[in-house]
C-alpha positions as CSV (number, residue, x, y, z in Angstrom):
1,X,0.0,0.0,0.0
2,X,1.8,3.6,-0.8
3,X,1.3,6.5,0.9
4,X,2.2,10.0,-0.7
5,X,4.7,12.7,-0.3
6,X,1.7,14.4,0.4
7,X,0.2,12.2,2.7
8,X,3.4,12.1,5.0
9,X,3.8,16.1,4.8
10,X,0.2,16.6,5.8
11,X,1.0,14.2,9.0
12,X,3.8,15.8,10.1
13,X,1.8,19.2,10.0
14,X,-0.5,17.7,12.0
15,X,2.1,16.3,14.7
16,X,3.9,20.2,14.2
17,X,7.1,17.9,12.6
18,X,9.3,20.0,10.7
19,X,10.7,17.0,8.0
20,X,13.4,17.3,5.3
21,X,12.6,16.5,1.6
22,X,14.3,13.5,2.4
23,X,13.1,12.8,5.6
24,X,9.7,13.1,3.9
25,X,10.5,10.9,1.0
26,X,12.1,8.1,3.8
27,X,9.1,7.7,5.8
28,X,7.0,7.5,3.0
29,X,8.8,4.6,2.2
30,X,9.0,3.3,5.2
31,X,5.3,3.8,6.4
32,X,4.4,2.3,2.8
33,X,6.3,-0.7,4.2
34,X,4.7,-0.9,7.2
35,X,1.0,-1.2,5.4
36,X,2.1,-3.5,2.9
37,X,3.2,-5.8,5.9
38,X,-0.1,-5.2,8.2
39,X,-2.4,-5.9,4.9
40,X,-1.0,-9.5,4.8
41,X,-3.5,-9.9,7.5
42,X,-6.1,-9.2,5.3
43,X,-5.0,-13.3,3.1
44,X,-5.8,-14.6,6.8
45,X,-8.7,-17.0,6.7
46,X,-10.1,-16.0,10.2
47,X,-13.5,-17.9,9.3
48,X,-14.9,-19.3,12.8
49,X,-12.2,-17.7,15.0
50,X,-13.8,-16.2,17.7
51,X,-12.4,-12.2,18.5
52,X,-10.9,-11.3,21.6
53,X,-9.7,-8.5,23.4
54,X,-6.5,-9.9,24.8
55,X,-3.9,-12.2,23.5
56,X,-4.1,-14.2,26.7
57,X,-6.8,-14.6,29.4
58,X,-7.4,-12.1,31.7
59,X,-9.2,-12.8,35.1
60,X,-10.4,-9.7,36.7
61,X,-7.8,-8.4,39.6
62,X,-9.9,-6.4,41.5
63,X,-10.9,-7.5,44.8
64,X,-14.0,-7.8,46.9
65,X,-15.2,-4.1,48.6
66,X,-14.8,-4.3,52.2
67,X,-15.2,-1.4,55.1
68,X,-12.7,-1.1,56.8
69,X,-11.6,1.7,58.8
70,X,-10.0,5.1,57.8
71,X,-6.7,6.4,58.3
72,X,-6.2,8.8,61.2
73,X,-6.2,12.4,59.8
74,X,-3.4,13.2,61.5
75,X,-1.2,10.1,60.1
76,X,-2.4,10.6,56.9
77,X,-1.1,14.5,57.1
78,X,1.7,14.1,59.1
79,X,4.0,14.6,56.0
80,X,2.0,17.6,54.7
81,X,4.7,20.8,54.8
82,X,2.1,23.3,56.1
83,X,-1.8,21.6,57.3
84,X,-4.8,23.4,58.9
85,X,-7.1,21.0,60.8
86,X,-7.3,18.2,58.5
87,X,-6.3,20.3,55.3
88,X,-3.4,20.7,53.3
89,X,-2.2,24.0,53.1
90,X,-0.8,24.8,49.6
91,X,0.6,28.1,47.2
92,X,-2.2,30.0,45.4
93,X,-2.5,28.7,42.0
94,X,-3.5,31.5,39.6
């Protein structure tokens, strides 16, 4: 699959990339390449193969919700540089 001059330039516009002539004429090689190789997938008989998200299984990691109790104010502050009450005291941000 080719992808033009054109093409590449109007990319690298968009990503503020300020390419040579023949920086411009490499990656369109290159990216030409690239697509060539990814539309192999397209001679794949994937007739009866199930999609998937993941390459391998994934259980779910989260665990189960339990109360518990909170951390003491004051621990969870006590390496705030500056605190009022149970507050962290920080610069004004303008």
């Amino acid at each position: 699959m080719k992808i033009s001059e054109e093409e590449v330039r109007h990319v690298a516009k968009l990503a503020r990339l300020d390419l040579t002539d023949e920086e411009v004429a490499m990656f369109s090689r290159q990216v030409g390449d690239i697509l060539d190789y990814v539309d192999q997938l397209n001679t794949v008989d994937t007739e009866g193969v199930e999609g998937a998200s993941h390459a391998i299984s994934v259980n779910n990691a989260f665990r189960e919700d339990k109360v518990k109790d909170s951390m003491d104010p004051d621990l969870a502050l006590s390496n705030a540089p500056e605190r009022e009450d149970t507050d962290i005291i920080v610069p004004k941000v303008i």
